[in-house]
BATOR-613972 format. One line per field, with one value per atom (N, C-alpha, C): residue number from 1; x, y, z. Coordinates in steps of 0.02 Angstrom, whole numbers, plus 32768, in hexadecimal, padded with zeros to 4 digits. Example, Ala and Ser with C-alpha at 12.3 -4.5 7.8 and 13.67 -1.06 7.14 Angstrom:
// BATOR-613972
seq <- [1; 1; 1; 2; 2; 2]
xx <- [8294; 8267; 8294; 8282; 82AC; 8285]
yy <- [7EE4; 7F1F; 7F5B; 7F90; 7FCB; 8002]
zz <- [8186; 8186; 8186; 8162; 8165; 818A]
END
This chain:
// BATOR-613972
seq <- [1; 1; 1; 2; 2; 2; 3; 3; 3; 4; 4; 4; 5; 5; 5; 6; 6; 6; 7; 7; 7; 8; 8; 8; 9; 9; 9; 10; 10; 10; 11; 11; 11; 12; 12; 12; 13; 13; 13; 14; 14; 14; 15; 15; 15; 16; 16; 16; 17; 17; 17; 18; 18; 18; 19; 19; 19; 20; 20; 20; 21; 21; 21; 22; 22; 22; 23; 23; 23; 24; 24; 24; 25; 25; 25; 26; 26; 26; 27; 27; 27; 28; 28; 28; 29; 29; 29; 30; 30; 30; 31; 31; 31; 32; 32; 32; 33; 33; 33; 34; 34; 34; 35; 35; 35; 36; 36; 36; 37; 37; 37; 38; 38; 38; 39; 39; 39; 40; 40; 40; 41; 41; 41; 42; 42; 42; 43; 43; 43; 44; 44; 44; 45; 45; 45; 46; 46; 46; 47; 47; 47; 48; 48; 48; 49; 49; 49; 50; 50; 50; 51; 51; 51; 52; 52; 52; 53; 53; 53; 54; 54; 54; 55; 55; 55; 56; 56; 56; 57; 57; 57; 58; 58; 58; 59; 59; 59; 60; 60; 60; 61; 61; 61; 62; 62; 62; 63; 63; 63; 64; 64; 64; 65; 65; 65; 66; 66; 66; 67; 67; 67]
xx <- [D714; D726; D702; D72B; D71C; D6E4; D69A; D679; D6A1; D69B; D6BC; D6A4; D664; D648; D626; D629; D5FB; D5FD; D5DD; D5C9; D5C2; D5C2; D5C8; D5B1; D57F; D55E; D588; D58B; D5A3; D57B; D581; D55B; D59A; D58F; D5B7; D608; D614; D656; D664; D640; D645; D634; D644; D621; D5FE; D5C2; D57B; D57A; D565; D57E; D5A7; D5C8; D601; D5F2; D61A; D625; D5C6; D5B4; D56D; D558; D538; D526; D4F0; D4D8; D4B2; D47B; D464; D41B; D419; D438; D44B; D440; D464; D46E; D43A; D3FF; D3C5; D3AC; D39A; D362; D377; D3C5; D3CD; D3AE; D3C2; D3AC; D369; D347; D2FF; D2E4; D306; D2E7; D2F9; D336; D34C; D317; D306; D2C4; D28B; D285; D229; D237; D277; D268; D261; D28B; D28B; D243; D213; D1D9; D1AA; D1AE; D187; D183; D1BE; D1BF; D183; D158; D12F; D136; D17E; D1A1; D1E4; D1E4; D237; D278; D297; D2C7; D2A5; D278; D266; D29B; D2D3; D307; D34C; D37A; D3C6; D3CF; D3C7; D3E5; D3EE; D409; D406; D417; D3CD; D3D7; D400; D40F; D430; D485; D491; D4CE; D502; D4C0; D4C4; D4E0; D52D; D54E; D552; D557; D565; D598; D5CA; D60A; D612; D625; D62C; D67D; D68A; D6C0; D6CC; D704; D703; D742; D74D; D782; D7B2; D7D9; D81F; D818; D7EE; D7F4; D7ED; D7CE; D7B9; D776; D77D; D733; D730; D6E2; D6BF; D66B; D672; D63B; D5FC; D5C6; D57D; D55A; D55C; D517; D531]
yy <- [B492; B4BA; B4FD; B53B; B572; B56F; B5BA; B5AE; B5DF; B5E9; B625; B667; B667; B69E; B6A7; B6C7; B6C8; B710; B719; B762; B753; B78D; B79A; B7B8; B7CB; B801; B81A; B865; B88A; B8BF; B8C3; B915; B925; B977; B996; B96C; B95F; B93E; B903; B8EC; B89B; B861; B83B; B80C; B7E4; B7D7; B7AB; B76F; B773; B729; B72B; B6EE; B6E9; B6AF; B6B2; B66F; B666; B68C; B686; B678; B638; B64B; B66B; B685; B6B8; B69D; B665; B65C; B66A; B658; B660; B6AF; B6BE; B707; B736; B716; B736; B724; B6F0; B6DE; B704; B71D; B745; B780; B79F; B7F6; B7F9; B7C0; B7BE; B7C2; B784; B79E; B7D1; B805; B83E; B864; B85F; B894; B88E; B85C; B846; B86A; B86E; B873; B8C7; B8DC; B928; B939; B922; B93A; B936; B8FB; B8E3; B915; B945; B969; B99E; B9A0; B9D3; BA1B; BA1B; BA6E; BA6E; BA9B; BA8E; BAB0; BA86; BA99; BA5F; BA35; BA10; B9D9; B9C4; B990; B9C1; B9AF; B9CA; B9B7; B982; B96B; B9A2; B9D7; B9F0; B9C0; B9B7; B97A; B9A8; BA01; BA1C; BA16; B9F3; B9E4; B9B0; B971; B92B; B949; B916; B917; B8E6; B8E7; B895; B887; B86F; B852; B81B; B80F; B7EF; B7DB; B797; B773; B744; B74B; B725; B6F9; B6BE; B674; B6A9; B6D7; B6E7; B725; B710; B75C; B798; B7A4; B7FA; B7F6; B83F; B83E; B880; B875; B8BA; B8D5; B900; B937; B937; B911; B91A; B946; B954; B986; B9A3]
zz <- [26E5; 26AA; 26AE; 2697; 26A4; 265C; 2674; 262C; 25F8; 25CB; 25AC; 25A7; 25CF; 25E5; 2618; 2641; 268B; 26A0; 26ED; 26F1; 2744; 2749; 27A6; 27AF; 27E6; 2808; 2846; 2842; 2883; 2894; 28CB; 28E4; 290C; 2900; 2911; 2912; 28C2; 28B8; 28D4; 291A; 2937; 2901; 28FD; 28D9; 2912; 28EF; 291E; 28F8; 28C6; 2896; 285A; 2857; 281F; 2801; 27C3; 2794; 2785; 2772; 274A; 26F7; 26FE; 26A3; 2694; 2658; 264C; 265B; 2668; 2695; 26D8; 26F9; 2730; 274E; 2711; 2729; 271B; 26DD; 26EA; 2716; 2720; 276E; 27A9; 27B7; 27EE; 27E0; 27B2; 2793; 27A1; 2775; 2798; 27C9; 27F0; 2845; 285F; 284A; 2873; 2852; 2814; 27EC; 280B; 2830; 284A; 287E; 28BA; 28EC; 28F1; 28BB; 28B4; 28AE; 2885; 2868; 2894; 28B5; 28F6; 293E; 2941; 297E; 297C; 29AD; 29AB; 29C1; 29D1; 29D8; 29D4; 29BA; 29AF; 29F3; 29F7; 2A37; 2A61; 2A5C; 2A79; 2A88; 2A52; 2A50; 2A61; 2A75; 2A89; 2A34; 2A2E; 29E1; 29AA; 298D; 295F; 2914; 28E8; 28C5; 2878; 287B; 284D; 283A; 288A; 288E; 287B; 2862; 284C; 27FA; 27EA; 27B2; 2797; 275A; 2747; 270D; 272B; 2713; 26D9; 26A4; 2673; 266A; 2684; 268D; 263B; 2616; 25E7; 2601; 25D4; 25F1; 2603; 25D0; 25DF; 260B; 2647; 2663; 265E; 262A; 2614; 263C; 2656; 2684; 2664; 265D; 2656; 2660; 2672; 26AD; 2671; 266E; 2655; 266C; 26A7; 26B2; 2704]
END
């Protein structure tokens, strides 16, 4: 059963994970936040973590752009 709300992470428009519930989907944000904070120079990662979006999927298919 689909939830009636979930959320997806993409960078650069890919999706990396899908079908997320809102715990879920903090514990990812989080670890992408630690690993950001954690770099001791920046350009140190290829990863640009400004590029990470996050998608808000409701049951009937309306998607829409959070951040």
């Amino acid at each position: 059963m689909k939830r009636p709300v979930s959320f997806n992470i993409l960078y650069k428009g890919e999706r990396l994970h899908t079908d997320l519930s809102h715990e879920e989907c903090v514990e990812i944000m989080e670890d992408y936040a630690l690993k950001f904070y954690e770099s001791v120079s920046e350009g140190k990662e290829d990863f640009d973590y400004n590029l990470l979006t996050l998608e808000e999927t409701r049951y009937d298919d309306e998607r829409r752009y959070l951040c």
